[in-house]
N, C-alpha and C positions, 0 to 999 in steps of 0.2 A: 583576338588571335593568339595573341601571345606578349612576351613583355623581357626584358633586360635589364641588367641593373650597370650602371656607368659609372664612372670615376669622379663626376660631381656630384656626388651622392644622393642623388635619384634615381628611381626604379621609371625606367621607360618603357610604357606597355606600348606595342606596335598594334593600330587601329586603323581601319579601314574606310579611308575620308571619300571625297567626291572623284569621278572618275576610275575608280576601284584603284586606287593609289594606297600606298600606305605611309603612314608618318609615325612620327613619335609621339608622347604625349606625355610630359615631365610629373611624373606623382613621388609624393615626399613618404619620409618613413616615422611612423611612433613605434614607438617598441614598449610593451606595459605586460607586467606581470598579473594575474590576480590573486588576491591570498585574504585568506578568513580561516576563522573556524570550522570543523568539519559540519557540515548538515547546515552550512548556513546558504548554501547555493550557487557558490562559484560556477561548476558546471554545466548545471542547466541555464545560467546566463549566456554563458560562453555560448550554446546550444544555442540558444534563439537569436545571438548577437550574428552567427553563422548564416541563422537562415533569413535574418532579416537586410544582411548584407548583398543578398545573392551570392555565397558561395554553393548554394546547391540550384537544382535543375528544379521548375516548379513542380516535376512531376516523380522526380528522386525520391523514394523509400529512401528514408536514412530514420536509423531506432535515436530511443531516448540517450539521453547523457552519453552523442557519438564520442565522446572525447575519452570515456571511460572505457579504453578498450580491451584492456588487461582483465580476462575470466574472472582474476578475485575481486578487481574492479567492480566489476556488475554483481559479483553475486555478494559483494559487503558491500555495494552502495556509497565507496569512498573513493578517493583518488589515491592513490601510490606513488606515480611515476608522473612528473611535470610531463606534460608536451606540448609541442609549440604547431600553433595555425596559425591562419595570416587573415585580414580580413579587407574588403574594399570600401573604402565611405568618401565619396566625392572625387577628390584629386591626391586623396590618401591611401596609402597601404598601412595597414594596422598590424603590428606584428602582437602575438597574443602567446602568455602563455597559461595554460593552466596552473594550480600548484595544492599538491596534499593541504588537506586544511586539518588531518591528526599530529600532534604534537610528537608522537614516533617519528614521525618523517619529515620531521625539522631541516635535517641535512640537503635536502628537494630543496627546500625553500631557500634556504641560505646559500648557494651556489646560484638558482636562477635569478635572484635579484641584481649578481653583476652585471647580466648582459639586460636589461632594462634599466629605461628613463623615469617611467612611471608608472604607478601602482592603482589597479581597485583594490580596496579594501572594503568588504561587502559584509555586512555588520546586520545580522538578522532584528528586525522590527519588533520583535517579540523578547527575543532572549536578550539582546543587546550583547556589549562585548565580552567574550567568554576567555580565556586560561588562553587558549591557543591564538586569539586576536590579540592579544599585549605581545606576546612572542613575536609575531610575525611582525607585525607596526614599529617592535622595536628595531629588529632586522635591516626593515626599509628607513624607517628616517633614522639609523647610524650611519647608510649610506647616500643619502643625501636625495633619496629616491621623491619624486613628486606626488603625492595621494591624493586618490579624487576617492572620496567616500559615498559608498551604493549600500544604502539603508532598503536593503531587499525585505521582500513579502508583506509590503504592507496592506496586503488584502488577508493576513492571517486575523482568526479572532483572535480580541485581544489586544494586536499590531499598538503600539505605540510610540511612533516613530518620533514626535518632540523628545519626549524622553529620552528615549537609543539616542538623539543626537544632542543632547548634552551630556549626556554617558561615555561618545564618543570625545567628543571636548576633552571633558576631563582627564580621560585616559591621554590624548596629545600633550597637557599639558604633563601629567603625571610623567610622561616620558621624555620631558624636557624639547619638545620639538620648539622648531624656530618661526618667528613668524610667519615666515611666507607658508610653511608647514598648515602654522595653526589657520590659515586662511584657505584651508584647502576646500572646495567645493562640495557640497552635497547634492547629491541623485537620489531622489527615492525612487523604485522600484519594484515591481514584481515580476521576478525570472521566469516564475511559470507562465504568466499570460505574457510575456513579451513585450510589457510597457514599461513604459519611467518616464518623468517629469523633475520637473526644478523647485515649482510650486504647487505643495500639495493642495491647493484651492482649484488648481488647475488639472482637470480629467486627463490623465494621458492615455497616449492613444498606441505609440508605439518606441523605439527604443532610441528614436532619434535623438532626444536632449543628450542622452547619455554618449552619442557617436560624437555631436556635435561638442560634448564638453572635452571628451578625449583629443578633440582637435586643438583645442583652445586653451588647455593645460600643461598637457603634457607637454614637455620642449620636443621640439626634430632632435631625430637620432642624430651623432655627429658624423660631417661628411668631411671632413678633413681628407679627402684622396691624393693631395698633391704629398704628402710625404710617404717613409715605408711603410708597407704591411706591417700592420700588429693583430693581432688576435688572440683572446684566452679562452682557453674550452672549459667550458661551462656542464659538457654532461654528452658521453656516449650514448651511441647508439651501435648496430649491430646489423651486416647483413651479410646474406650466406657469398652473396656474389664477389662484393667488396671490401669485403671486413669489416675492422673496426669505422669507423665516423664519427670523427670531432664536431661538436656544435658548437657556436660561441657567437659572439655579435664582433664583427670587424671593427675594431677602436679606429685605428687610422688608415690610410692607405686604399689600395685594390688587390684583390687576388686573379689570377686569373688556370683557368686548367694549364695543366703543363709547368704551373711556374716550380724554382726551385726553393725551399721554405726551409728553418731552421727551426726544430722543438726545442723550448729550452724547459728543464725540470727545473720545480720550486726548488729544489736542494742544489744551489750553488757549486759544491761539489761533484755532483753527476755528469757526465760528458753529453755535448749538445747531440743531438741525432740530424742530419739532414732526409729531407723527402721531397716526391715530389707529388702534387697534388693533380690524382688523377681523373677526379670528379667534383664536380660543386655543385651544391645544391642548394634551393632555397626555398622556402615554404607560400603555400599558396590554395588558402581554403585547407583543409585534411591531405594536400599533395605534396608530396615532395616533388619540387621541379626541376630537372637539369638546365643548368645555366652553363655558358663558357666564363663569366668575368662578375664578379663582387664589386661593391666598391663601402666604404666606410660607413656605417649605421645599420647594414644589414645584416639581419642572423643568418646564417648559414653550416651547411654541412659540407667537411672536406674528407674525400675519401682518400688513400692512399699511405696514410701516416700510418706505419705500422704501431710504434712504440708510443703512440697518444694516451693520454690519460687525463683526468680532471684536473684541471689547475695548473694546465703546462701549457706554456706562453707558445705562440707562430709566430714568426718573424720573417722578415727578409733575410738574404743570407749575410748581405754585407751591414745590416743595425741590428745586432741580436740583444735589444732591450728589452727586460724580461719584466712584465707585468706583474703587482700585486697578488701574491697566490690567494686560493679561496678560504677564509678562516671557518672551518669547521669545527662548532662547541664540542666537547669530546662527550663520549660513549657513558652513559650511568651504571648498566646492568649486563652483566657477561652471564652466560650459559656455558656448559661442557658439551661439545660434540664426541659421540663416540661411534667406535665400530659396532654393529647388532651384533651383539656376543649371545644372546639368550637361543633355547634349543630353536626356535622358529628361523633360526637367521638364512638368510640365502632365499628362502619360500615365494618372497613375493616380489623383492624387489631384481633392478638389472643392475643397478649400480652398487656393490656392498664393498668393496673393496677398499681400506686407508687410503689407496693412491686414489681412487676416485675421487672420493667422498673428500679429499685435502683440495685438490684440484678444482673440483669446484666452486669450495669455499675461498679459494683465494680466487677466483673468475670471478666473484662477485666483489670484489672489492675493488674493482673497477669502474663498476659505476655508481656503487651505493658508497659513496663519501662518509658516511656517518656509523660505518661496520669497521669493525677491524676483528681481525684473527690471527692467535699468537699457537705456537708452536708447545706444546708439553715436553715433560721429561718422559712421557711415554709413545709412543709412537703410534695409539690407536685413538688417542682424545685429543682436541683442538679448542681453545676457549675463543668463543666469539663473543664479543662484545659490541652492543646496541643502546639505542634510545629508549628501549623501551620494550616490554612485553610483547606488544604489537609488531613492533618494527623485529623481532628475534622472529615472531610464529610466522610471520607474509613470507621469510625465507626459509622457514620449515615446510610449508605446504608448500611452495613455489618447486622446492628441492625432492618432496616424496612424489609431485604431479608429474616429475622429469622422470622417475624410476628411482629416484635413492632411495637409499634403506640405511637407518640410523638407529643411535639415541643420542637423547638431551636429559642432562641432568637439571634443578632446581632452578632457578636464578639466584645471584646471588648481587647485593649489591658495588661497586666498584670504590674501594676506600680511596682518600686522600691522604696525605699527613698534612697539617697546617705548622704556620712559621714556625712552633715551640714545641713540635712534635708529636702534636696531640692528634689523634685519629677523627677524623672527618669522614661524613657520609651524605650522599645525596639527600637534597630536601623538597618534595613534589607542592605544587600548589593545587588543592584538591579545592573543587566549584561542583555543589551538590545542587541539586534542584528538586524539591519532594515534599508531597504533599503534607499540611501542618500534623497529621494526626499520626504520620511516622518519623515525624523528628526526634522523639525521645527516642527509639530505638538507636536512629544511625548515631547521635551525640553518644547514648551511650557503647555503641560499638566502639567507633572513634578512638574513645578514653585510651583503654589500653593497647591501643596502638600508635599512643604517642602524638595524636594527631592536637593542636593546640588551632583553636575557631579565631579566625583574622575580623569577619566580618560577619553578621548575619541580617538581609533582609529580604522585603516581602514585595517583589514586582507586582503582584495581585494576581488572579488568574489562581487562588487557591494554592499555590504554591509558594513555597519559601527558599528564599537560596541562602547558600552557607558556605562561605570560605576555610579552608583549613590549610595548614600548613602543617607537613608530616614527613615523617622517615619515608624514602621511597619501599624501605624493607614492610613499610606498615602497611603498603597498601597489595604486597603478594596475597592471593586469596580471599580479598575483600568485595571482588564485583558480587562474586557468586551470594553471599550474605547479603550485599547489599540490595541484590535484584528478588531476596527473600524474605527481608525486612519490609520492602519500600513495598511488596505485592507485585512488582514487576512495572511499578509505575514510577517510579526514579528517574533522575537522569545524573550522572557522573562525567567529569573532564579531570584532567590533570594534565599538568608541565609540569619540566624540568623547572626548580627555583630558584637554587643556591647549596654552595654545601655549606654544612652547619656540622657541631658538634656532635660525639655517637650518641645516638638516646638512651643508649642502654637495651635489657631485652625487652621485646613483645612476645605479645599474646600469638600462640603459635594453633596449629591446627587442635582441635577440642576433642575432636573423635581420630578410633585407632582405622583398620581396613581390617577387610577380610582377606587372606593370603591363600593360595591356592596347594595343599599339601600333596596332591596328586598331578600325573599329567596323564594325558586323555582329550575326552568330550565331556561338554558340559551335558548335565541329562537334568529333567524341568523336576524331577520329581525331587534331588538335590536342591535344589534351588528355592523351593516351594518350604521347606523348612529352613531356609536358610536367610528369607524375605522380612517376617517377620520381626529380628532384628537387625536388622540393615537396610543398607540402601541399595541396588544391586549394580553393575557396570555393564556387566554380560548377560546373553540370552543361552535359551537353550540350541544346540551343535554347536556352539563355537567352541571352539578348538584352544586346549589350556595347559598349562608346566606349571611344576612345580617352584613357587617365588612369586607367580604371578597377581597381579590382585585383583580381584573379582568384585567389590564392593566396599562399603563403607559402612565400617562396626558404626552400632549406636552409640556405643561408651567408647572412652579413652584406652587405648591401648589395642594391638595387632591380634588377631586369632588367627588360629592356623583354621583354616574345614576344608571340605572335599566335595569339590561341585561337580564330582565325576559318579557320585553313590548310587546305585541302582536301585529299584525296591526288589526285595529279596521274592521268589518267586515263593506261591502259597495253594492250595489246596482248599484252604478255607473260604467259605464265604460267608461275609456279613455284608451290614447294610452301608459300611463306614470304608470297606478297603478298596474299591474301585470310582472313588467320588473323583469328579474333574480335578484336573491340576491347574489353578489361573495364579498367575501370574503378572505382576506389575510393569508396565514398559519401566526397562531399563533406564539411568540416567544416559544421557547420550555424551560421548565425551569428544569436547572440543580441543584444538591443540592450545590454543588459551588457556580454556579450562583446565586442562592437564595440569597444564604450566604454575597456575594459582598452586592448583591442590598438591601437587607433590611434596614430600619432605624432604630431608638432605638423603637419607639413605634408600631413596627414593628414584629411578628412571622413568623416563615414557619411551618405549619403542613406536619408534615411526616407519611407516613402511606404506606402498603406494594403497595399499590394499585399507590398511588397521590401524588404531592408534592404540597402543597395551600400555597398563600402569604395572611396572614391576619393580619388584627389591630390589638392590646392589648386586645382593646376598642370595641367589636361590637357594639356597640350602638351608631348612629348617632349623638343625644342626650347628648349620656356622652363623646363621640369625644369632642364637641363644646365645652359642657361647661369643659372641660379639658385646651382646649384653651385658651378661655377666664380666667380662671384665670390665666395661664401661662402669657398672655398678659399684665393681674394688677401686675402681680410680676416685669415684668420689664419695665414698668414703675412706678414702685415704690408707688402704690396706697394700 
């Protein structure tokens, strides 16, 4: 029928007994994050944990990976953004939350694990622990979090699941975990068929060991109700009716609608804010459910807080104890945002304006904890700085699919100074995975990018893995090469490692571009002698300015041509001047991919429409003499 959460920290669902009476019926709370690697299957677990709970109708259409419901979600096959379901198993409610398993969106991870007791860590059969599982495991047992470990897919060929679980081991001990840690239970399982078991001798049938170990691990949320509300929000949300919505797991105490609450910010110095909480919510299956009254262990959402923000305590109004704020590892790689200055500007997008285009970028650092954006001395560029490649482009495209219209310049990496003043730079732990017969290519790619081999072994399965440790600057522009070396049969991870000392320079891009010396239409008959030596970007109509770049020289160094040339009209006929014009599919450019390929003098115009690679400099003119003094500088003229 429906259900309540009370001040002894129990969720009471109201159920329909004998004589159509209704009573209560006392069900407890876990609250468990899950977190792995990307592609190792967290979500489609969560998917079958849903439907084998009964949170859905047996005759409900619901698609694959429901959890994944963010457009770039689905259409990259990853997680982005945590969200939180609930689930039913016996006389339990399960509080659940998803969590990014890419190493960009670290910051997900590391704020959801405050409002959880305990953790899946679901560790693939085949690959075993990868770059972004030591990241996450570390996370969880610094905060003391409970792990039940889900050795997923072992119906893949290959699956080696003893193995993966002393692979696991080790890594526990590696991280210095505690015993009760290192005795943490294993589940094998397969997410896609919807089974798990305890002993793999033992056929299973469905996901039951796995609900039943959740019961038996994980501790109960805590219900401490008899003292004051405490609360720390853990991660907005956003609705048009209500505003903003603080999430977080109630530490101690009850909430109830209507009551009077105190925000207090992590900055001791900032003045406390009072509200009052005009909605609560709490989660149930894929539903937000309005409740009147919370009580201590339950997650929940409180509407009404205008001035909420991640990391800022709720309180009573008369105990304004302010909770541990959220430690978030800082940012490695910043970008330049600018205004679209180039002739196309205004064309396509709705938003072009500084004041937009700032406005928005500070909207987002509300709920992405792990961005930050600082202010220039010019008034049309803003450096935003991220985790990573990945984590800078999901809010490039997030931003041109709204209507903005931008550029981004190069990445660059984000220095340190260390205790004696020495310059420091990020150091990525790079986990290759690639067939034996293209490992000399990628070791010797590697070299001159500074990258030094930690480990290298042979899982079997024809493949060899390879540890390295590398300048984060080593590895701008490296996928692309890699996914050309390896035939497209590789596979690549990285994390954040450590800073370390500067390496000095690398190996920078090999070849020049083709730059566009007219503006116009591209016409195929241009192009057609232009193919030849290059790689191309553009087709024929699309629409071109002078600065702009059109393809990629064979050799080192920029040429200026003209993808606008017609063929000159003729009189003559032979058997040679009216032959087809074919043409190569163009390279398609990604906002990733951009991002590798560009150089410092170097933008990408973003826009809802296009994505352009163009000069600093359109001016042929101010290119050169650009150079030329660059030239007198180093030779010392």
């Amino acid at each position: 029928m429906g259900w309540a959460t009370l001040s002894n920290g129990f969720t009471l669902e109201l159920v329909w007994g004998s004589f159509g009476r209704v009573y209560f019926q006392a069900m407890q709370i876990r609250n468990i994050a899950i977190i792995a690697h990307v592609d190792h299957g967290k979500t489609t677990l969560v998917d079958k944990m849903l439907r084998q709970s009964g949170a859905f109708r047996d005759n409900q259409v619901v698609a694959e990976r429901v959890m994944d419901s963010n457009p770039l979600e689905r259409e990259r096959g990853i997680t982005i953004l945590a969200k939180n379901t609930s689930i039913r198993w016996k006389d339990t409610k399960i509080n659940v939350v998803d969590t990014p398993g890419h190493a960009d969106f670290g910051g997900e991870v590391e704020r959801i694990l405050r409002m959880v007791d305990g953790v899946l860590l679901v560790v693939d059969a085949f690959d075993g622990p990868m770059p972004q599982t030591r990241f996450v495991l570390r996370k969880a047992l610094e905060l003391g979090r409970t792990p039940i470990v889900v050795i997923n897919k072992i119906d893949r060929p290959g699956a080696d699941p003893m193995r993966v679980h002393d692979e696991v081991l080790d890594l526990f001990i590696e991280l210095e975990a505690t015993e009760a840690q290192l005795d943490a239970p294993v589940v094998y399982a397969s997410a896609r068929e919807g089974v798990a078991t305890i002993d793999m001798d033992v056929k299973p049938v469905d996901l039951s060991p796995l609900f039943d170990m959740i019961l038996s691990a994980v501790p109960e949320a805590p219900s401490d109700s008899t003292l004051p509300f405490q609360m720390l929000i853990s991660t907005i949300d956003f609705s048009p009716y209500l505003g903003r919505l603080g999430i977080g797991r109630i530490e101690r105490g009850t909430v109830n609608v209507g009551d009077q609450v105190l925000l207090l910010p992590m900055d001791t110095n900032q003045k406390n804010e009072q509200a009052k909480v005009t909605k609560l919510y709490t989660y149930e299956g894929l539903e937000r459910i309005e409740v009147q009254t919370a009580a201590a262990g339950e997650i929940v959402s409180l509407a009404g807080l205008e001035g909420v923000e991640i990391g800022l305590t709720v309180t009573d109004l008369e105990h304004p104890e302010r909770l541990e704020g959220i430690a978030v590892e800082e940012p490695t790689i910043s970008v330049d945002f600018l205004v679209n200055n180039s002739p196309f500007a205004g064309k396509e997008g709705k938003f072009v304006t500084s004041r937009q285009i700032r406005d928005r970028l500070y909207k987002e650092l509300e709920r992405n904890v792990a961005l930050k954006v600082d202010d220039t001395d010019s008034t049309d560029t803003w450096t935003v700085s991220g985790r990573g490649e990945l984590h800078l482009s999901i809010l490039m495209e997030t931003m041109r699919r709204e209507g903005y219209e931008f550029q981004v310049s190069r990445p660059r990496v984000i220095l340190k100074k260390g205790l004696n003043g020495e310059r420091l730079e990020p150091y990525e732990e790079l986990a290759i995975d690639v067939p034996e017969e293209f490992l000399g290519a990628v070791i010797e790619k590697l070299g001159p990018r500074r990258g030094e081999m930690i480990e290298m072994k042979n899982p079997g399965q024809g493949l060899t893995r390879v540890l390295y440790r590398i300048p984060a600057r080593g590895l701008f522009g490296y996928r692309s090469e890699f996914l050309t070396d390896t035939r497209g049969t590789g596979i690549m991870h990285h994390r954040f490692l450590e800073y370390g000392a500067w390496a000095g320079s690398l190996a920078t891009r090999s070849r020049g571009t083709l730059v566009s010396m007219e503006n116009g239409t591209i016409i195929a008959f241009a192009l057609a002698a232009l193919q030849e030596r290059s790689t191309l970007f553009v087709t024929p109509g699309d629409p071109v300015y002078e600065g702009m770049i059109v393809g990629e020289n064979s050799r080192p160094g920029d040429m200026d041509v003209n993808p606008t040339k017609e063929k000159k009209l003729s009189n003559m006929r032979t058997t040679g001047t009216d032959e087809n014009i074919r043409l190569e599919p163009p390279r398609e450019l990604t906002l990733e991919g951009a991002l590798e390929y560009i150089e410092d003098d170097e933008l990408i115009e973003i826009t809802p429409k296009s994505i352009r690679l163009r000069k600093r400099l359109l001016g042929q003119s101010d290119r050169k003499k650009i150079s030329r003094e660059a030239k007198r500088e180093r030779a010392g003229i």
